[in-house]
PDB file of N, CA, C and O in Angstrom:
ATOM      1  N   UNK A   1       0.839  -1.186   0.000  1.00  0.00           N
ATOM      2  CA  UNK A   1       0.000   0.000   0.000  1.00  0.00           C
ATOM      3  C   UNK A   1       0.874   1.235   0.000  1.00  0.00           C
ATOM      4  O   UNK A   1       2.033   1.243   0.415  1.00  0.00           O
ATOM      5  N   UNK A   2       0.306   2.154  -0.438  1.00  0.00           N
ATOM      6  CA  UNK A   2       1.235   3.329  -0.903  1.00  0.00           C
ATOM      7  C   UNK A   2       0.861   4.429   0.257  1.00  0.00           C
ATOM      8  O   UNK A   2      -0.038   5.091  -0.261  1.00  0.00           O
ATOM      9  N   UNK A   3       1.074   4.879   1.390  1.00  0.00           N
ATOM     10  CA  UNK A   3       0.852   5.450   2.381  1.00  0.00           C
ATOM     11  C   UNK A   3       1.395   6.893   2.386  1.00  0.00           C
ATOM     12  O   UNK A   3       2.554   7.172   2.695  1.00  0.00           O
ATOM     13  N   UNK A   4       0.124   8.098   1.887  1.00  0.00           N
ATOM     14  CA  UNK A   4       1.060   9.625   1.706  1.00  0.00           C
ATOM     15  C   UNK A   4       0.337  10.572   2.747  1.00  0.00           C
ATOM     16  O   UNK A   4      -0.883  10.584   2.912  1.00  0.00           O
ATOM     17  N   UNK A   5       1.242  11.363   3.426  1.00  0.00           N
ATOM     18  CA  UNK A   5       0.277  12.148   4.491  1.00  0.00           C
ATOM     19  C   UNK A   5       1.107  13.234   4.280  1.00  0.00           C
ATOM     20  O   UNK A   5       0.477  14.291   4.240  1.00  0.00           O
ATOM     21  N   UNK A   6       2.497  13.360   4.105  1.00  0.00           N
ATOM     22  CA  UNK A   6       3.793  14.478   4.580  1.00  0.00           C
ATOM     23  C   UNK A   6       3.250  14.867   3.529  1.00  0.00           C
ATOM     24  O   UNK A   6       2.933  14.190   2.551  1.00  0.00           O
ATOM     25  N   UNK A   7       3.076  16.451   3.781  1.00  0.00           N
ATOM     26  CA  UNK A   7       2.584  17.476   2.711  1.00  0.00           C
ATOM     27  C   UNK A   7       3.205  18.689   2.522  1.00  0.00           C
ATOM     28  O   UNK A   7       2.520  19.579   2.017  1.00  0.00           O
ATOM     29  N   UNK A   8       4.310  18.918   2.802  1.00  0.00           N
ATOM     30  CA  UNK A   8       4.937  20.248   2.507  1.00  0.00           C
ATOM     31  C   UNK A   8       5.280  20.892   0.778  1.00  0.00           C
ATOM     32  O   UNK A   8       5.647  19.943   0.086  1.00  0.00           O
ATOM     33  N   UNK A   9       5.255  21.810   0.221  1.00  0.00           N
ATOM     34  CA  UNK A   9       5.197  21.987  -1.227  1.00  0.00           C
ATOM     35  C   UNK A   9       6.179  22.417  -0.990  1.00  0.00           C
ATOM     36  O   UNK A   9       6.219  23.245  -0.080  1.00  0.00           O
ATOM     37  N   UNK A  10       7.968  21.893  -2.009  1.00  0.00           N
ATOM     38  CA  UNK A  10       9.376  22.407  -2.403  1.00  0.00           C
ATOM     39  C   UNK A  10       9.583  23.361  -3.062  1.00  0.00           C
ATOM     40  O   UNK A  10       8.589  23.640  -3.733  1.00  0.00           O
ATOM     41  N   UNK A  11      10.232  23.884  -3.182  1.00  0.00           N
ATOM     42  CA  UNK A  11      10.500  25.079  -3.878  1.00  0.00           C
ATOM     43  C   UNK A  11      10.559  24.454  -5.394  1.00  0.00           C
ATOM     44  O   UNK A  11      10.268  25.010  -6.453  1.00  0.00           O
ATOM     45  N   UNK A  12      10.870  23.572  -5.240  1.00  0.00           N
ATOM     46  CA  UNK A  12      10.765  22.774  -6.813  1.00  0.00           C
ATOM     47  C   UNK A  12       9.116  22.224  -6.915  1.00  0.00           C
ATOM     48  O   UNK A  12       8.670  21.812  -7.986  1.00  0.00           O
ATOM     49  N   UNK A  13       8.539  22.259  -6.048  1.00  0.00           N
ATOM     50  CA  UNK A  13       6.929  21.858  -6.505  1.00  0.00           C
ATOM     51  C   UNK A  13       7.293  20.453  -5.961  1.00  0.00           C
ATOM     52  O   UNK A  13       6.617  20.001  -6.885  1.00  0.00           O
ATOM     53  N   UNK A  14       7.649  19.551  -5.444  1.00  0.00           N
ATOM     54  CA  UNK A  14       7.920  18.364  -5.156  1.00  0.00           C
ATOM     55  C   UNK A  14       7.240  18.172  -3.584  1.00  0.00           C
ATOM     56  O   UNK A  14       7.392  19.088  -2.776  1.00  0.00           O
ATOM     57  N   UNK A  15       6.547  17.035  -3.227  1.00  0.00           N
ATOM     58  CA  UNK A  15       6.220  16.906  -1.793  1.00  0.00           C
ATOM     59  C   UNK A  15       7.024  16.837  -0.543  1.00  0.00           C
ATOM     60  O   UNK A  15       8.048  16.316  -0.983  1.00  0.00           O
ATOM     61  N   UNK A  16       7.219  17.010   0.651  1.00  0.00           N
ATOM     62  CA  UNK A  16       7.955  16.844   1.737  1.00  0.00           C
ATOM     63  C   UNK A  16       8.461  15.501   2.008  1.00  0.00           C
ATOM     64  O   UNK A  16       7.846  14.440   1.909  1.00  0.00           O
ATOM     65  N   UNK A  17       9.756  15.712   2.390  1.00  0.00           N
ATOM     66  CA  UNK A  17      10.173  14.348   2.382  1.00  0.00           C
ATOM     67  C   UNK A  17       9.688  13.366   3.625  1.00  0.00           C
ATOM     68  O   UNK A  17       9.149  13.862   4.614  1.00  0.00           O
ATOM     69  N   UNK A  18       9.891  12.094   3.520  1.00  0.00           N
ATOM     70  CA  UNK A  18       9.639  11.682   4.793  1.00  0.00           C
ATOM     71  C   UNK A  18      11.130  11.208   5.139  1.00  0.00           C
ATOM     72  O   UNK A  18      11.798  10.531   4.357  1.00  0.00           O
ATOM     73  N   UNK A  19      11.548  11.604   6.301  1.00  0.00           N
ATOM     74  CA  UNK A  19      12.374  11.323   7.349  1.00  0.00           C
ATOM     75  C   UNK A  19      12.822  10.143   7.799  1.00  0.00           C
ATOM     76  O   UNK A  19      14.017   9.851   7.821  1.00  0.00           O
ATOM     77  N   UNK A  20      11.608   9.162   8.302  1.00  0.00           N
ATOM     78  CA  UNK A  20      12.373   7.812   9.486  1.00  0.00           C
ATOM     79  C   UNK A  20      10.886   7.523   9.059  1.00  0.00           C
ATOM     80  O   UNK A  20      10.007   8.287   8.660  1.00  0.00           O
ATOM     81  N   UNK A  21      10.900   6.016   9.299  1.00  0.00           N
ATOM     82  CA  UNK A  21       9.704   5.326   9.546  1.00  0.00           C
ATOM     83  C   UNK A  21      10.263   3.984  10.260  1.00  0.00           C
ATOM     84  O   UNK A  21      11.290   3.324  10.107  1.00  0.00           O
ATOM     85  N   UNK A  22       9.102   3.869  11.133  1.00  0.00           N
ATOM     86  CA  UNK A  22       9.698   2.715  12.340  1.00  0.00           C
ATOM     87  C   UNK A  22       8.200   1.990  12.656  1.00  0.00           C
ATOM     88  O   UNK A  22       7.108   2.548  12.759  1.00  0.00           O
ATOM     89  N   UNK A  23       8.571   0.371  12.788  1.00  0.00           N
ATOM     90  CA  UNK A  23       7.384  -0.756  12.900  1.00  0.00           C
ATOM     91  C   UNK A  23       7.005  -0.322  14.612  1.00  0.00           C
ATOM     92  O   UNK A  23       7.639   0.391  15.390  1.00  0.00           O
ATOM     93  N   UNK A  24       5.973  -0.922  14.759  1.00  0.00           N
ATOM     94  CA  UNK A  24       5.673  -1.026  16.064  1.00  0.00           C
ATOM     95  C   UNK A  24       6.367  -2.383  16.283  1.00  0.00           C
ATOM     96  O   UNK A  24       6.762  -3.078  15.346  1.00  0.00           O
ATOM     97  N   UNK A  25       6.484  -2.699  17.516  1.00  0.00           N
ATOM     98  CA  UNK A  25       7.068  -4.215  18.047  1.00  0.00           C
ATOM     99  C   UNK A  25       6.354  -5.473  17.345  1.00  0.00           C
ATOM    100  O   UNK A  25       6.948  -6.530  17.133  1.00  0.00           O
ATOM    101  N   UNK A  26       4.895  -5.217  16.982  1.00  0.00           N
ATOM    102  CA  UNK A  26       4.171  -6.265  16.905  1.00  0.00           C
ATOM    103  C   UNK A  26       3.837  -6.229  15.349  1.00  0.00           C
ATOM    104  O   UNK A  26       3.385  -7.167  14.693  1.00  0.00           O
ATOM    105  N   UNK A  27       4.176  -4.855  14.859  1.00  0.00           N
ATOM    106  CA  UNK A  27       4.229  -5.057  12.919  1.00  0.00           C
ATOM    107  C   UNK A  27       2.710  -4.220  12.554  1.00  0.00           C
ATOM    108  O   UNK A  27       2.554  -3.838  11.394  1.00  0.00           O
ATOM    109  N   UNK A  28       1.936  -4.035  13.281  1.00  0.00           N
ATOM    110  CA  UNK A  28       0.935  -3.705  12.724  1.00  0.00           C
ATOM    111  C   UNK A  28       0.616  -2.502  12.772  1.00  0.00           C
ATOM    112  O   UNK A  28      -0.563  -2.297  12.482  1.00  0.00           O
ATOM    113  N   UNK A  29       1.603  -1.056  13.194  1.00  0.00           N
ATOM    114  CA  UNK A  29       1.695  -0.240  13.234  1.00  0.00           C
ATOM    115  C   UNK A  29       2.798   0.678  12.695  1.00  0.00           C
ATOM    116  O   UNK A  29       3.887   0.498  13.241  1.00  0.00           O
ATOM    117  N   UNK A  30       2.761   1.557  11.808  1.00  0.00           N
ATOM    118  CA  UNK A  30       3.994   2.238  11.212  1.00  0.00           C
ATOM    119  C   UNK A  30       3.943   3.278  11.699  1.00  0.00           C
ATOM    120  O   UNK A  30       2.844   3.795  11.899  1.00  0.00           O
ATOM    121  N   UNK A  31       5.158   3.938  12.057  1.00  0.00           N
ATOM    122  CA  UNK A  31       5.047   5.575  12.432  1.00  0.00           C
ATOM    123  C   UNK A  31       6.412   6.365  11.108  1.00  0.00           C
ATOM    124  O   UNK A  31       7.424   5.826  10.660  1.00  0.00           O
ATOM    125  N   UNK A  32       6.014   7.360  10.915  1.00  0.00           N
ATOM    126  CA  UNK A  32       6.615   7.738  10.189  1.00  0.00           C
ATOM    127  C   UNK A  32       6.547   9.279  10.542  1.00  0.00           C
ATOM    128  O   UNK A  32       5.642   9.868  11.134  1.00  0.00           O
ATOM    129  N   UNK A  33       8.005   9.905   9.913  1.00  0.00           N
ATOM    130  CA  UNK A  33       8.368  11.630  10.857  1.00  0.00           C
ATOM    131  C   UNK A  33       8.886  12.119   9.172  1.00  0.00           C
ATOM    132  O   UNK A  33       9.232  11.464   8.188  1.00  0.00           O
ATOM    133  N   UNK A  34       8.714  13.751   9.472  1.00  0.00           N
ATOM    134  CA  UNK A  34       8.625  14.410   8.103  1.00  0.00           C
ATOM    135  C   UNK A  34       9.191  15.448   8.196  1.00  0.00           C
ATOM    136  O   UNK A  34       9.426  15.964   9.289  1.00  0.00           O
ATOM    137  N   UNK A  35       9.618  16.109   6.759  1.00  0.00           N
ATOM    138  CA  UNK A  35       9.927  17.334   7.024  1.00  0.00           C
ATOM    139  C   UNK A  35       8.927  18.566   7.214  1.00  0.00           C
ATOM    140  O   UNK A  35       9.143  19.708   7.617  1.00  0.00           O
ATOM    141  N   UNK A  36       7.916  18.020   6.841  1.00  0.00           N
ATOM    142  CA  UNK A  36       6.706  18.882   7.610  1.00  0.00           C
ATOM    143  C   UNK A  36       6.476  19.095   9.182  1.00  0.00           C
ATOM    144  O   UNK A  36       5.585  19.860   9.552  1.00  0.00           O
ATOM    145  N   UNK A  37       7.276  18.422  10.097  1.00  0.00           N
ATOM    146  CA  UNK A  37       7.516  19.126  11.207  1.00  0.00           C
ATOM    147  C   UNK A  37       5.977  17.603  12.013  1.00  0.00           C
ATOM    148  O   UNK A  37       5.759  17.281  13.181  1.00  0.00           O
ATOM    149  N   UNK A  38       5.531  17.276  11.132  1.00  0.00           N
ATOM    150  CA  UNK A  38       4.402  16.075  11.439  1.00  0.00           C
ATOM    151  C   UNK A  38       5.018  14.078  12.109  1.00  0.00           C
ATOM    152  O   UNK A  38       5.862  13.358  11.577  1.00  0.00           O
ATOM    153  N   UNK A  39       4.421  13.877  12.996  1.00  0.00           N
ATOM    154  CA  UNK A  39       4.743  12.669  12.981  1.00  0.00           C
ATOM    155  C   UNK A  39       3.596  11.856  13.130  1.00  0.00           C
ATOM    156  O   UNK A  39       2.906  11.941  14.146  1.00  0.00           O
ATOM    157  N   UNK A  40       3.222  10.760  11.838  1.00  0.00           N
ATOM    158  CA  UNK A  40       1.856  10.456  11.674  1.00  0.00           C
ATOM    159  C   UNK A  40       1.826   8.592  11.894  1.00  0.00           C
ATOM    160  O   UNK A  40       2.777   7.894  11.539  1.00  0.00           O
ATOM    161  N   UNK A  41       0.812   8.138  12.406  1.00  0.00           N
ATOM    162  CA  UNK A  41       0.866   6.886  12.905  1.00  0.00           C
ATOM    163  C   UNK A  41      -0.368   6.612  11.627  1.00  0.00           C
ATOM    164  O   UNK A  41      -1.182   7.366  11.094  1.00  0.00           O
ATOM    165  N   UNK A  42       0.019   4.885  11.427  1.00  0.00           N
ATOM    166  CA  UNK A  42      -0.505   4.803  10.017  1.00  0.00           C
ATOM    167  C   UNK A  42      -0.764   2.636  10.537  1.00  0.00           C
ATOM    168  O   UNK A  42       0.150   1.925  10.952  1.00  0.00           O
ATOM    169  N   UNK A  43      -2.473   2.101  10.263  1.00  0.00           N
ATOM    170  CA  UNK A  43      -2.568   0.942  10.223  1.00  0.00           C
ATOM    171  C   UNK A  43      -2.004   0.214   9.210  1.00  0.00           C
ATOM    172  O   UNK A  43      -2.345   0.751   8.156  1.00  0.00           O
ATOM    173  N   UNK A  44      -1.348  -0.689   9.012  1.00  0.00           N
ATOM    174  CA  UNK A  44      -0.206  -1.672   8.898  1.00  0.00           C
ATOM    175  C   UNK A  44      -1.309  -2.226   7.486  1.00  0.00           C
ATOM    176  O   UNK A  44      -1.311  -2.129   6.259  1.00  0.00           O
ATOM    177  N   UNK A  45      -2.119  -2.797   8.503  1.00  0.00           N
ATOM    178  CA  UNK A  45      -2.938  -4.101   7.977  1.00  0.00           C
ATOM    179  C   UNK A  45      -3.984  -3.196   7.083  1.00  0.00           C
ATOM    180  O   UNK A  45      -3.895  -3.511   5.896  1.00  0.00           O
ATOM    181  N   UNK A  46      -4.878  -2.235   7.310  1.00  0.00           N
ATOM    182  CA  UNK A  46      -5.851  -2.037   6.239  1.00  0.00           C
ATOM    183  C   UNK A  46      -5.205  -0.208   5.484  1.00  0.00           C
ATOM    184  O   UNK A  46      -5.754   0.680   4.832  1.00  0.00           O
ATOM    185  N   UNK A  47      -3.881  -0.403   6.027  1.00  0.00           N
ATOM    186  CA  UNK A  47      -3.222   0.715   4.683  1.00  0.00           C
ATOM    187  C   UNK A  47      -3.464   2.193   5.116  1.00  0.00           C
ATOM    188  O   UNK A  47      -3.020   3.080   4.386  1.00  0.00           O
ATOM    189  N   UNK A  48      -4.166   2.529   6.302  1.00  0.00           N
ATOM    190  CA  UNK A  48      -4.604   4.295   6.198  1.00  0.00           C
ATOM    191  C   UNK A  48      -4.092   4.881   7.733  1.00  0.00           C
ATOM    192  O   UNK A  48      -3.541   4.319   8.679  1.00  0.00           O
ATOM    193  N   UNK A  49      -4.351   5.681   7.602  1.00  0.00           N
ATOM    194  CA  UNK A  49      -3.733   6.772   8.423  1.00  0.00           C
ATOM    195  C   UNK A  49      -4.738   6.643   9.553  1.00  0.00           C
ATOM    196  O   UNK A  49      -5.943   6.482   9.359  1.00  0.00           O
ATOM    197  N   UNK A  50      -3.823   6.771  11.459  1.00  0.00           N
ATOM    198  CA  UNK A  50      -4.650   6.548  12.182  1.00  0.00           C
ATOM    199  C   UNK A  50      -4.956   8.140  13.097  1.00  0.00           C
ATOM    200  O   UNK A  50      -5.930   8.593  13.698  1.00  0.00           O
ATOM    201  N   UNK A  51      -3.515   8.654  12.799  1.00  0.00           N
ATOM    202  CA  UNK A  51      -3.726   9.886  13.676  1.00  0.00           C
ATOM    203  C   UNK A  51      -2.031  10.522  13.512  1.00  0.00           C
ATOM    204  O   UNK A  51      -0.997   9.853  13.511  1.00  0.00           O
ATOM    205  N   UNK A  52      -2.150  11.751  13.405  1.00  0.00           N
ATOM    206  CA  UNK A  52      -0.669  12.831  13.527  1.00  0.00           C
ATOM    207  C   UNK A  52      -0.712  13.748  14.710  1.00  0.00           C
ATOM    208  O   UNK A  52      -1.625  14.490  15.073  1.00  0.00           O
ATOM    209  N   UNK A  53       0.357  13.560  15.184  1.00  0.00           N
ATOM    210  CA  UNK A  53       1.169  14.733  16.784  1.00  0.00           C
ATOM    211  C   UNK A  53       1.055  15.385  16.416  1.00  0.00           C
ATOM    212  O   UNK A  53       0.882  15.383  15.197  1.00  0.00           O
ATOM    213  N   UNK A  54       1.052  16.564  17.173  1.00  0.00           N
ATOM    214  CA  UNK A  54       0.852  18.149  16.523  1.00  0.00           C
ATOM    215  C   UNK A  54       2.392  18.170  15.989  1.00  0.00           C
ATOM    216  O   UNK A  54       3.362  17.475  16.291  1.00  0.00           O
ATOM    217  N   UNK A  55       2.207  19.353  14.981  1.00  0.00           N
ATOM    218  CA  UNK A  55       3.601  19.890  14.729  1.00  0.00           C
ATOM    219  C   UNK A  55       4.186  21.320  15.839  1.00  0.00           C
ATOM    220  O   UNK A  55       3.564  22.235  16.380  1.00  0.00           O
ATOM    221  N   UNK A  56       5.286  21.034  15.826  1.00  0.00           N
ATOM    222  CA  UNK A  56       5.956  22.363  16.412  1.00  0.00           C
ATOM    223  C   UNK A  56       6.794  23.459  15.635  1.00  0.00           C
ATOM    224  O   UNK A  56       7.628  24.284  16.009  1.00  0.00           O
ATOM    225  N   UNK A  57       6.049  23.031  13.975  1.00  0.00           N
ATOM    226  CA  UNK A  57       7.498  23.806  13.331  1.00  0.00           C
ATOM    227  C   UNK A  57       8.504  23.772  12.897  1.00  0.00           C
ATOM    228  O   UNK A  57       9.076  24.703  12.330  1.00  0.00           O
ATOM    229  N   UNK A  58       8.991  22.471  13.122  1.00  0.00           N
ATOM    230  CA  UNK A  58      10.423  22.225  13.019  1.00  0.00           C
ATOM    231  C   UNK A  58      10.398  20.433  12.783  1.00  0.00           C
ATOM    232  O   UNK A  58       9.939  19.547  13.505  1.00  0.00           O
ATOM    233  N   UNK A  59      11.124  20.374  11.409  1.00  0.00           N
ATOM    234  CA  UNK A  59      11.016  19.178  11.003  1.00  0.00           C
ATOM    235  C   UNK A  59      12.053  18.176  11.705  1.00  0.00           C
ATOM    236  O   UNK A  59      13.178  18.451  12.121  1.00  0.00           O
ATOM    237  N   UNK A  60      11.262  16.716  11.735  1.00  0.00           N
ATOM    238  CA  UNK A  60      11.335  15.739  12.632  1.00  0.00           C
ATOM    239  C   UNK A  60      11.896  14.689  11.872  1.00  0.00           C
ATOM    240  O   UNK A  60      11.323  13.974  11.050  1.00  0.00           O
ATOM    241  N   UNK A  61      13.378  14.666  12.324  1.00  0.00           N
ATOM    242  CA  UNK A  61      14.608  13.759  11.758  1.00  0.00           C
ATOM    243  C   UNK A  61      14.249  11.963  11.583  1.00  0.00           C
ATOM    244  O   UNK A  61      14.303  11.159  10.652  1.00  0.00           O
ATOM    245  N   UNK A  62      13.937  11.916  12.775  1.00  0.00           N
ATOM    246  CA  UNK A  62      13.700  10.327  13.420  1.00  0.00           C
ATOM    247  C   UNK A  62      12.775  10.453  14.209  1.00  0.00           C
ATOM    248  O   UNK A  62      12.410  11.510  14.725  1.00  0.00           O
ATOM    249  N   UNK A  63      12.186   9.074  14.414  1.00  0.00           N
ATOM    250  CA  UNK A  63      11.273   8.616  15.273  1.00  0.00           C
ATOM    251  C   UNK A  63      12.124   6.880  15.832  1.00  0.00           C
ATOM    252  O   UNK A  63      12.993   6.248  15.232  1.00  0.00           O
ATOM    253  N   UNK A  64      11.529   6.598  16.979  1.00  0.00           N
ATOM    254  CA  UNK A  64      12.028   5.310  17.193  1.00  0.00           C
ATOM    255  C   UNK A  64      11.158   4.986  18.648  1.00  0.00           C
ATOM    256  O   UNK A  64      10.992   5.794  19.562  1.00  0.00           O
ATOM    257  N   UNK A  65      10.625   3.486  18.591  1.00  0.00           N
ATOM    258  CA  UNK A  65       9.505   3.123  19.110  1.00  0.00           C
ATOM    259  C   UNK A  65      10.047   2.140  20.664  1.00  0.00           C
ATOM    260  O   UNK A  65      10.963   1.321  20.582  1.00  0.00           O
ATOM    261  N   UNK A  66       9.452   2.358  21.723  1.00  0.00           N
ATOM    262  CA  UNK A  66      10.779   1.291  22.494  1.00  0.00           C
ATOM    263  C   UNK A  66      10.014   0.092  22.316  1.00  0.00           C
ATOM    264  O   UNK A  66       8.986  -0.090  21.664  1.00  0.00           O
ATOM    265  N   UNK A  67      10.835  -0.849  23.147  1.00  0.00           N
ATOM    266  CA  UNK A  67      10.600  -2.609  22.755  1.00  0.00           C
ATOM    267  C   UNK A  67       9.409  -2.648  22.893  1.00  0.00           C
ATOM    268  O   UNK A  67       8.892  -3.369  22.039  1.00  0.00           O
ATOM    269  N   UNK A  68       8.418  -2.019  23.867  1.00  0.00           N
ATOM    270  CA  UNK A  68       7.086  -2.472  24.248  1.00  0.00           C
ATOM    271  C   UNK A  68       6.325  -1.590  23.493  1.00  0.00           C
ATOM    272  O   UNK A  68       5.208  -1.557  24.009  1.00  0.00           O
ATOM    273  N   UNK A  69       6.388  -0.717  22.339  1.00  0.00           N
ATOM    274  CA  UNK A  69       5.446  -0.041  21.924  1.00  0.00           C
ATOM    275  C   UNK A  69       4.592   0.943  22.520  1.00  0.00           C
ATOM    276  O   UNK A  69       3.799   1.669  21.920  1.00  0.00           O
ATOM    277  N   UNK A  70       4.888   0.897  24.115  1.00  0.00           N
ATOM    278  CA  UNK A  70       4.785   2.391  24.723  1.00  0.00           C
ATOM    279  C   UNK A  70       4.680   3.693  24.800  1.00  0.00           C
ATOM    280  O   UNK A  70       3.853   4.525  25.171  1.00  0.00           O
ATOM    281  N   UNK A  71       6.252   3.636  24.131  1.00  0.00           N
ATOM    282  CA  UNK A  71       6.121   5.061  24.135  1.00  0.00           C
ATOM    283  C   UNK A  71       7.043   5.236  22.951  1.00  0.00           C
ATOM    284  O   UNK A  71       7.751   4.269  22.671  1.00  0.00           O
ATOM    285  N   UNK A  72       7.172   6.720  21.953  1.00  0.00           N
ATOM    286  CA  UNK A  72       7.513   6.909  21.065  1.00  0.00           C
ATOM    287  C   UNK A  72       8.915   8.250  21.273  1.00  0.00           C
ATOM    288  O   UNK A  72       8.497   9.353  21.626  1.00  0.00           O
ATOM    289  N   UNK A  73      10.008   8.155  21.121  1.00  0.00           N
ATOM    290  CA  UNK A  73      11.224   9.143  21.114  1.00  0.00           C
ATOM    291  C   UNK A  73      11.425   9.900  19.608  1.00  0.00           C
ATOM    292  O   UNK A  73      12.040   9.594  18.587  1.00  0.00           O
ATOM    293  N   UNK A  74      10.750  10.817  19.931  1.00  0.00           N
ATOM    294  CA  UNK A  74      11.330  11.963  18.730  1.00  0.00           C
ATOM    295  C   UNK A  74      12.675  12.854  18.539  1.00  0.00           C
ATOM    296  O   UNK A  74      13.177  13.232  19.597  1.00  0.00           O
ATOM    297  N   UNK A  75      13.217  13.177  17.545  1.00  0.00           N
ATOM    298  CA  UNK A  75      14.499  13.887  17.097  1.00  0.00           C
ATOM    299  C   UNK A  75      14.022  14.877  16.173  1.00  0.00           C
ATOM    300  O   UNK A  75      13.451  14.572  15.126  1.00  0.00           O
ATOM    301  N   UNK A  76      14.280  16.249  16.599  1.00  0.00           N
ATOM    302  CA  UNK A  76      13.660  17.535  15.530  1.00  0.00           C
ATOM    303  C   UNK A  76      15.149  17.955  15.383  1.00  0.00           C
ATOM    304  O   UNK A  76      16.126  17.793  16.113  1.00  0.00           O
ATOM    305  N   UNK A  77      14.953  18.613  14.054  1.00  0.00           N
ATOM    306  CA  UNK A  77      16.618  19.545  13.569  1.00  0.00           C
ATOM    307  C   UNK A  77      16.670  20.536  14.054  1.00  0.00           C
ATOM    308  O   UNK A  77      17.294  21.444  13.503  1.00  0.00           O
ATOM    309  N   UNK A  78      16.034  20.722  15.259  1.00  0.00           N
ATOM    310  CA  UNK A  78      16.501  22.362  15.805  1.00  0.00           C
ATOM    311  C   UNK A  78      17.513  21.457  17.200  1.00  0.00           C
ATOM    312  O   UNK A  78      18.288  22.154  17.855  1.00  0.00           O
ATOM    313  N   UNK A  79      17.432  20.395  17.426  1.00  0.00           N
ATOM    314  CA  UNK A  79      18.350  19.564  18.416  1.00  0.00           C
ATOM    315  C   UNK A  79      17.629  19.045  19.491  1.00  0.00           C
ATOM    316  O   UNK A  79      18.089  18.485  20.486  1.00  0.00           O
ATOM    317  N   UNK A  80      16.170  19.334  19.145  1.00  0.00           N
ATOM    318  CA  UNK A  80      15.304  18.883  20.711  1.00  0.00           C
ATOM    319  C   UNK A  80      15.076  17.566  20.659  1.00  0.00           C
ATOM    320  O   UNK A  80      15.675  16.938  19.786  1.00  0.00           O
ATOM    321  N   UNK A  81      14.268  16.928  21.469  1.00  0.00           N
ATOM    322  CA  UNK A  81      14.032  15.582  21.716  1.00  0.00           C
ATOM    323  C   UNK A  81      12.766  15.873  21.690  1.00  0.00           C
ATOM    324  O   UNK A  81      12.566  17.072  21.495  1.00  0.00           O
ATOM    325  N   UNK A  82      11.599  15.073  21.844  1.00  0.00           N
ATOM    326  CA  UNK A  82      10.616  14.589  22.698  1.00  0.00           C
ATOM    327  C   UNK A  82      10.220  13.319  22.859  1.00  0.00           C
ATOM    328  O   UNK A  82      10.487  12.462  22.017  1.00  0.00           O
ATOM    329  N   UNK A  83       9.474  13.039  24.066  1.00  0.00           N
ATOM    330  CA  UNK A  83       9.293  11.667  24.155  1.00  0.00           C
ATOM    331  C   UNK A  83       7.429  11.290  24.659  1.00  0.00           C
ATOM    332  O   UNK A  83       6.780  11.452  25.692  1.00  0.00           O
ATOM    333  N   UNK A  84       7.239  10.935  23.781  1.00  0.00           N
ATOM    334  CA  UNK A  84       5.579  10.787  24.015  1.00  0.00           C
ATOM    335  C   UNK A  84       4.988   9.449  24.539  1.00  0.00           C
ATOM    336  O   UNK A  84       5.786   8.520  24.663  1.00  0.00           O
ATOM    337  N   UNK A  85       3.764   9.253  24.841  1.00  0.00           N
ATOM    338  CA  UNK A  85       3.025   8.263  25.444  1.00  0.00           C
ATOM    339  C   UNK A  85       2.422   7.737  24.367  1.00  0.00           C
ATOM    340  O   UNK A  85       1.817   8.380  23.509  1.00  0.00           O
ATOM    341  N   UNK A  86       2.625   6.253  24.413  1.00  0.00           N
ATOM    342  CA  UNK A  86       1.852   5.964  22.970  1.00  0.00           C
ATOM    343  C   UNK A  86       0.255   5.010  23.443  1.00  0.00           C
ATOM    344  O   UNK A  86       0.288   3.835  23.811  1.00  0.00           O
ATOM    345  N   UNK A  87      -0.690   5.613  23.354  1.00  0.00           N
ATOM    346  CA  UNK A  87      -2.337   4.890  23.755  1.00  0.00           C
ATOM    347  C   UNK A  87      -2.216   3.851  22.830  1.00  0.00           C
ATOM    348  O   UNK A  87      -1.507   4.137  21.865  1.00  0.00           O
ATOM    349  N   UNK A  88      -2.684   2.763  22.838  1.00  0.00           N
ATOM    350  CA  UNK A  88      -3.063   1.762  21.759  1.00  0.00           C
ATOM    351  C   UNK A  88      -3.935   1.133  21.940  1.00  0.00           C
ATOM    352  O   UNK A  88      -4.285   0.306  21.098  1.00  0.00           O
TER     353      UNK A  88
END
């Protein structure tokens, strides 16, 4: 399945790139981080989009999920971190 959410328009007319994309532990969850400053969680199994973090502005290098699918560690290019709670 072809999965598009990152929407930023390039100065060349081209879409925003995507960054990192990382499985959940159990496969049935993708998260993926953008240069749209977005980090959007996306179902595995029926292909669509489940929900996006707010943005802060500042595009989001990596994402990375810990062993238990918990919780989610973000990397933005201004040098910050965050680290979120993941509901499932």
């Amino acid at each position: 399945a072809k999965l598009t959410g990152h929407q930023v328009s390039q100065p060349d007319g081209s879409a925003a790139n995507v960054e990192d994309v990382v499985f959940s532990p159990y496969g049935h969850l993708l998260v993926s981080s953008g240069i749209d400053g977005t980090i959007r969680f996306w179902d595995v199994d029926q292909g669509k989009a489940l929900r996006t973090l707010p943005s802060y502005g500042v595009p989001v290098g990596s994402v990375v999920l810990s062993s238990d699918g918990r919780y989610l560690a973000s990397a933005e290019y201004d040098g910050s971190y965050r680290l979120w709670g993941i509901q499932h």
